[in-house]
N, C-alpha and C positions, 0 to 999 in steps of 0.2 A: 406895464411891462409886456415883454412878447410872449407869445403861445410856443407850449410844447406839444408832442405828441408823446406817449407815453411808451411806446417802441417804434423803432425808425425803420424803415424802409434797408433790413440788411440781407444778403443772401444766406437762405437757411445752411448754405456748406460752411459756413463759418461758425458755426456753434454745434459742430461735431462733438468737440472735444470737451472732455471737463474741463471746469474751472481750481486749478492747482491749488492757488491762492488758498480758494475756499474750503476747499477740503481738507489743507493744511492746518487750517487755523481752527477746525471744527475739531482735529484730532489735540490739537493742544491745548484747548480747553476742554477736552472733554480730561486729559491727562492731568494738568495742574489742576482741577477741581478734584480726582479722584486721591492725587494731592494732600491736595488742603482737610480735604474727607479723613482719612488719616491722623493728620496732625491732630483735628480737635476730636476725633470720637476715639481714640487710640486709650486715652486714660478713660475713659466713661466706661466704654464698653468692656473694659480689663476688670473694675470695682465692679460695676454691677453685674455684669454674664460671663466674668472668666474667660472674656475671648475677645483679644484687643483687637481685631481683626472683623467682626461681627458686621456692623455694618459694610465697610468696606467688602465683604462678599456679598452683601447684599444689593449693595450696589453695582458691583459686576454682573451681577445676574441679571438686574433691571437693564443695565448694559448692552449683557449679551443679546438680551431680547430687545433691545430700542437700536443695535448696528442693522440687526437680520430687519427690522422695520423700513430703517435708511436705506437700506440696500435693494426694498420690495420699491421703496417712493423713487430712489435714484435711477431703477433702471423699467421702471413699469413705463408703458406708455401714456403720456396725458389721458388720452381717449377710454383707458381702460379707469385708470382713478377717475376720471368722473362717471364711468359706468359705476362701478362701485360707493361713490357717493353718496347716494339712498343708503345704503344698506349700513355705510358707516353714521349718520346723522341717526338713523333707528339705533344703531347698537347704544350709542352716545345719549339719544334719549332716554332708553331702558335702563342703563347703568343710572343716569342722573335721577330719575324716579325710586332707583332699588335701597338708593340712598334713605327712601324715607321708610322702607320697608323693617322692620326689625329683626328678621331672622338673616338681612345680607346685609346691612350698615352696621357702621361702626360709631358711636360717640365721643368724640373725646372735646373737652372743656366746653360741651353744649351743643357741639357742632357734630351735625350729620353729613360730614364730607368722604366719607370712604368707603367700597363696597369690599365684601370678603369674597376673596375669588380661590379658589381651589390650591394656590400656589403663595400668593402674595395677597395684599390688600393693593386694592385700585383708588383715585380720588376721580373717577367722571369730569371733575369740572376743569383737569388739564387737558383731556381730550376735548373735551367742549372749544377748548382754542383754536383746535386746531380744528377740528372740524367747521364751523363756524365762518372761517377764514376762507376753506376750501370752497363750501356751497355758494359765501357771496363772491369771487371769484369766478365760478360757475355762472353764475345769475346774472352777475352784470356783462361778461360776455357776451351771454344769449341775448341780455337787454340793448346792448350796443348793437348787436349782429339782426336787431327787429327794427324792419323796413318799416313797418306802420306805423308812424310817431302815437296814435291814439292808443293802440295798443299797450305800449312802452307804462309799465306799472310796477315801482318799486315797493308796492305795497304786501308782495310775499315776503320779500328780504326783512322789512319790518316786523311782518308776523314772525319768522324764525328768530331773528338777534329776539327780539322780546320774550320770545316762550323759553330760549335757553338764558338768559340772563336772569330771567325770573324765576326758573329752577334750581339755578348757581342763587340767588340772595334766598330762596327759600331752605338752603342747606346752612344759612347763614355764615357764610362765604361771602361776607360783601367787598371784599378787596378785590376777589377773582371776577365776582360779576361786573363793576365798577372796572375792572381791567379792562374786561371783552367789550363792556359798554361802548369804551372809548375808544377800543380797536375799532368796533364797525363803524363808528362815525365817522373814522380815520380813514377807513375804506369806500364808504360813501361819496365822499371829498373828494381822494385821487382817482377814484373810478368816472369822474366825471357830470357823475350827478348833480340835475340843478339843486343849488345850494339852500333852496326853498324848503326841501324838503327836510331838511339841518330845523329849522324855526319850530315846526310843532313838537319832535323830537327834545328839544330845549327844552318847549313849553311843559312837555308833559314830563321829561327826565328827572331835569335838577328839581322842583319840590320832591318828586316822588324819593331822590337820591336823599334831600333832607329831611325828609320823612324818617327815613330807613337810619339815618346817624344818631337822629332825636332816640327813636322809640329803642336802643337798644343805651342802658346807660356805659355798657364799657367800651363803646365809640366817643360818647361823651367826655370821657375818661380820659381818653388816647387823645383827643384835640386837644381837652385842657391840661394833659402834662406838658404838650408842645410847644403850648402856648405860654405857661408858668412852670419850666422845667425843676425849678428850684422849690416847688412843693409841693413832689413827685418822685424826690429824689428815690424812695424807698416802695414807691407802688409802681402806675405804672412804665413810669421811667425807669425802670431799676436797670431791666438788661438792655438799654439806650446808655445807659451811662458806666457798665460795667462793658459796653461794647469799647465805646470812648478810650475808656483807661486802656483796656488791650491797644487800641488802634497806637496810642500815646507810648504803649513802650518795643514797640515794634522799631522806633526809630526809623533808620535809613536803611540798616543793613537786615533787624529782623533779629529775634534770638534765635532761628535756627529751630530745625528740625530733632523733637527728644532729647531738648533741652532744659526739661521741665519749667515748662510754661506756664505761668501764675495764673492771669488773667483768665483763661479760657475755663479753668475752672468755675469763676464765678459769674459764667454766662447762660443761664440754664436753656439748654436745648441749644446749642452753641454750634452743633453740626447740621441745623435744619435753619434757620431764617438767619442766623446771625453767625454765617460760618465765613462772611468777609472781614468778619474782625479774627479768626483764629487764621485767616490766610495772612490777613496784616503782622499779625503780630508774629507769626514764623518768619513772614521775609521780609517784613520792613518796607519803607518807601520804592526799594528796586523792584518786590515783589508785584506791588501796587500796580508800578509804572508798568511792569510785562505784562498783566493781565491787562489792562486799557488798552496796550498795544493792539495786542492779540483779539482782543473783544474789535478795536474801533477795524480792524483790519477784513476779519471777518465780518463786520457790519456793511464796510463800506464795498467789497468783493460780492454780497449780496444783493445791495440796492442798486449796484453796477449790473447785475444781469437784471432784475427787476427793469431798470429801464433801457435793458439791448434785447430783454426776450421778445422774438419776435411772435409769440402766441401770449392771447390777452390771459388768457385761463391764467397763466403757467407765471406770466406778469403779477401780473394781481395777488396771486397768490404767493407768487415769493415776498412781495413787498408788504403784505400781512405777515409771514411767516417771520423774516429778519426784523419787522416792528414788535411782534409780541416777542420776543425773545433778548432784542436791544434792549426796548424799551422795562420789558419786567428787568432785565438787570442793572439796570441805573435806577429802576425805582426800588430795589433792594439795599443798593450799596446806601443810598440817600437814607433810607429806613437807620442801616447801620451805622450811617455819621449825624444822624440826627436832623437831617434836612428837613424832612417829611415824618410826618405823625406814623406810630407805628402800624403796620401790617401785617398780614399773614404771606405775603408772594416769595415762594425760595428764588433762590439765586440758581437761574441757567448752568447745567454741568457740575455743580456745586455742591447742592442744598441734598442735604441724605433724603430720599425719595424714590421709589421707583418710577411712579404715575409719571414725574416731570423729567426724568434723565428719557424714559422711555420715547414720549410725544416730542421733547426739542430735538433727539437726533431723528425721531423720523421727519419733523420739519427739514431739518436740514439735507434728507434724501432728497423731500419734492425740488427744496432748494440746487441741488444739486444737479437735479434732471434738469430743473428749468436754464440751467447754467449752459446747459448743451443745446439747448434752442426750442425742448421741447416736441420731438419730431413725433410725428403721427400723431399728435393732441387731437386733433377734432378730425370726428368721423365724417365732417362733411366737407374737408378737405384730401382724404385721404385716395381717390381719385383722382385728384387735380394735380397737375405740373406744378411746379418751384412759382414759374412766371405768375399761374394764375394765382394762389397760393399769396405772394407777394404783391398782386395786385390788388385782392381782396382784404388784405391786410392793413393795408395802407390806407384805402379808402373808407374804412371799419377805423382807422387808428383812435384814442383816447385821447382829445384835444381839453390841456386846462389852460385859463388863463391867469396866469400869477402877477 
């Protein structure tokens, strides 16, 4: 099949402007998720803290602070977030280490995923996404933009995906490490890298991944209910199959908003990882259908600038950014229809959280800069004319062959 380039040859005056589309659809799932948030923690939080409202302010706060985030990524210039770059990978790694500290982590069912911060609790290993994402976007740039083939060594990038992915299963998080695993490999790929370097990665990965399944028995657990759902029904398959029956009486049209909704009751923790079955079951098949809308719309308004930015940085990094964010939410909804063996990944704009409402709208800031073209991204453009600028670019372009 023929060769692509990975941004083409356009004039920077045409990516002025934001992208409408995207922004549009970034507001309306961030709305129907705040939503759905509602619907299932409405009754929880009334019985146990007398304030049906409880999360839902706390998720506007996570909110408030993850717009002003978007707002820093949407309008900062490329040049200045990858100055900044260092300083957020350190913050990222210190939070992920405070995790094992015990006067700033937090435990819950075994797992050391949260720091206690002055205001809120943090999880580190959502920012690990996105940071992660940023630096090899970063890296291969530079690696592209290096004249000396001998030079050219993606053997930093491996050191970092490894030293945070290895912090993320050391907090015993192995969904989120296993996430970002496959992000960077994802990123390796379309970045243009020989594919060579995929085989020792393989080599030394997947044992070490089935290592890590083996040695924990409630991984083991989670395969063999998936595998033999029917003698599981009560361990742990329980909220896989209490997801199910909500999904089931949702219907077409959905019972409706403070309808007193059965199901959702019997979904423990029903507003955190399994809160696409309390969105089902308020609005039914129509609801379904608008969120996939919405989701495939804003997916696709992404990876359309991904492959028109005309800066690789900004490139790269949107197409990491709309991957972890697609992809964690098809691997959630699958979670909650039973496709895929259970996990810990919430659901994008959804899932009650700060850490994750916080990092996918600042995603969606850089996303949104890079929609505009990216302008003043790299300090060693920023001298140069449009001409030179586009000519450099062009000759530097990302060729894969599919």
């Amino acid at each position: 099949m023929g060769g692509y380039t990975f941004y083409p040859d356009t004039p920077l005056s045409q990516y002025k402007k934001s992208d409408t589309g995207l922004i549009v659809s970034v507001i309306l799932l961030w709305g129907i998720g705040m939503g759905a948030l509602y619907v299932c923690s409405s009754t929880y939080c009334g019985k146990v803290f007398g304030n049906e409202l409880l999360l839902v302010k706390r998720q506007l706060f996570a909110s408030a602070v993850g717009f002003a985030g978007l707002l820093f990524f949407a309008f900062a210039p490329l040049s200045k977030i990858r100055k900044i770059l260092p300083l957020m990978m350190l913050i990222c790694v210190v939070l992920l280490l405070a995790t094992f500290v015990p006067a700033f982590n937090e435990e819950r069912n075994g797992a050391k995923r949260w720091v206690k911060l002055p205001f809120f609790r943090f999880q580190p290993s959502e920012l690990a996404k996105f940071a992660v994402v940023l630096y090899l976007a970063n890296f291969f740039d530079k690696y592209q933009r290096e004249k000396d083939l001998e030079e050219r060594s993606v053997f930093p990038a491996v050191v970092v995906m490894t030293l945070f992915v290895v912090l993320i299963f050391a907090e015993k998080d192995f969904s989120t490490g296993l996430f970002l695993f496959l992000t960077c490999l994802l990123l390796f790929f379309i970045s243009g890298i020989k594919t060579l370097w995929l085989i020792p990665m393989a080599v030394i990965g997947l044992p070490a991944l089935a290592m890590m399944i083996v040695w924990e028995p409630y991984r083991m657990e989670r395969i063999a209910g998936y595998l033999h759902p029917e003698q599981f029904g009560q361990g742990v398959n329980y909220q896989t199959n209490a997801s199910l029956r909500a999904i089931g009486s949702g219907g077409l049209w959905g019972q409706g908003i403070g309808n007193g909704l059965t199901r959702l009751n019997s979904i423990p923790e029903v507003q955190a990882d399994y809160i696409f079955a309390g969105w089902t079951e308020a609005m039914g098949f129509v609801g379904v259908a608008l969120y996939f809308v919405i989701l495939c719309v804003f997916a696709f308004r992404a990876y359309k600038c991904a492959f028109n930015c005309s800066d690789r940085f900004g490139a790269i990094g949107t197409f990491g950014c709309i991957s972890v964010i697609f992809f964690q939410s098809l691997a959630n909804v699958a979670v909650v229809c039973g496709a895929i063996p259970s996990t810990g990944i919430p659901l994008p704009f959804f899932s009650a959280g700060g850490s994750s409402m916080i990092v996918t709208l600042c995603m969606c800031g850089f996303m949104i800069n890079a929609a505009r073209g990216g302008e003043n991204s790299s300090e060693e453009f920023e001298d140069e004319d449009d001409d030179d600028k586009l000519e450099f670019l062009n000759e530097a372009g990302l060729y894969e062959r599919l």
